[in-house]
N, C-alpha and C positions, 0 to 999 in steps of 0.2 A: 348352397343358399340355405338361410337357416328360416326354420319353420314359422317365427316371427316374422321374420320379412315377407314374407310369402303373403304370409294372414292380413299385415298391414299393406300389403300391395296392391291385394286384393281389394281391401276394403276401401281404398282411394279409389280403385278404377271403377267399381260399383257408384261411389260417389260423383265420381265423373260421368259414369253414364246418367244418371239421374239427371245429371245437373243440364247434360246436354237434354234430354228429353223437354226437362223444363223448357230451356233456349228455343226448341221446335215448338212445345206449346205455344210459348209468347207468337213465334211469327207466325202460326194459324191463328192466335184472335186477332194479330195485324193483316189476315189475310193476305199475307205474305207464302201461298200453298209450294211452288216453284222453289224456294228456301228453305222449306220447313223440309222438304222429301229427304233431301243430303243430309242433317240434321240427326231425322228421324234415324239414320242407318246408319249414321256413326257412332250415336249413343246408345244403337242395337247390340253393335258390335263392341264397344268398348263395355258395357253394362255385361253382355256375356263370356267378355275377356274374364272379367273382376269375379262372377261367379266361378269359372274355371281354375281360375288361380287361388280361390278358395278350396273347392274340392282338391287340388294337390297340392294345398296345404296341407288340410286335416288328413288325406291319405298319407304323407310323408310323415306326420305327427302318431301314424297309425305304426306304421313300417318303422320307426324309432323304436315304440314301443314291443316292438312284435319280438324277439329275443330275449325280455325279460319275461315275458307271457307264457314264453317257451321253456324257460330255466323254472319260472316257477309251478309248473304239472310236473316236477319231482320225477322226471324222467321217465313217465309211465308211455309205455306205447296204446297209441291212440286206437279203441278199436273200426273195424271198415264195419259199415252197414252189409247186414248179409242182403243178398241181391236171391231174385229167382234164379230156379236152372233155365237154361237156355237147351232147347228141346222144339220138336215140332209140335204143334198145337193139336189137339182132337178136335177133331171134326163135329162132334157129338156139342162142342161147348162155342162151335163157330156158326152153324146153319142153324137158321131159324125153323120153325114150323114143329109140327107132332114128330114127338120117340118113338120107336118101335122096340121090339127087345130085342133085335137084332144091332143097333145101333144104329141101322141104316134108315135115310127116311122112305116112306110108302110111295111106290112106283104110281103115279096116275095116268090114269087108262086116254089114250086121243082119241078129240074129238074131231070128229070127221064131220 
């Protein structure tokens, strides 16, 4: 399916949701509530068909793109972000409260 069809598929079923939303406006000011409910939830559903179909448009319009994006960074390898070491934590930089020089914190005496 080519990326244009997609966009203008889209952009009908959008239309159509609207259009039905309007159609459930109208039978609420006819007080028509019973009508309107069905109404409401098809132009719900049909209105976030048309966005969906939107977004995988432009993501297929992305994914088209995406190997000339590639060909042109001239072959260079991508560097990875340096990460931390992975290690067990100190104690000293986890527990709250007063340091001693010891690292350890200060034993307090019970009260009785």
């Amino acid at each position: 399916m080519s990326y244009w069809v997609r966009e203008v598929g889209g952009w009908l079923l959008v239309l159509a949701g609207l259009y039905l939303f309007g159609q459930a406006y109208d039978l609420l000011l006819r007080r028509r509530l019973f009508e309107a409910v069905p109404a409401v939830f098809m132009g719900f559903v049909v209105f976030r068909g048309g966005i969906h179909l939107l977004k995988v448009a432009v993501a297929a319009q992305a994914a088209r793109r995406l190997p000339e994006a590639l060909a042109g960074a001239g072959g260079r390898k991508l560097a990875r972000p340096v990460g931390r070491p992975v290690g067990p934590t100190r104690l000293d930089t986890v527990l709250p409260g007063p340091k001693t020089a010891g690292g350890r914190r200060p034993a307090t005496a019970d009260r009785d």
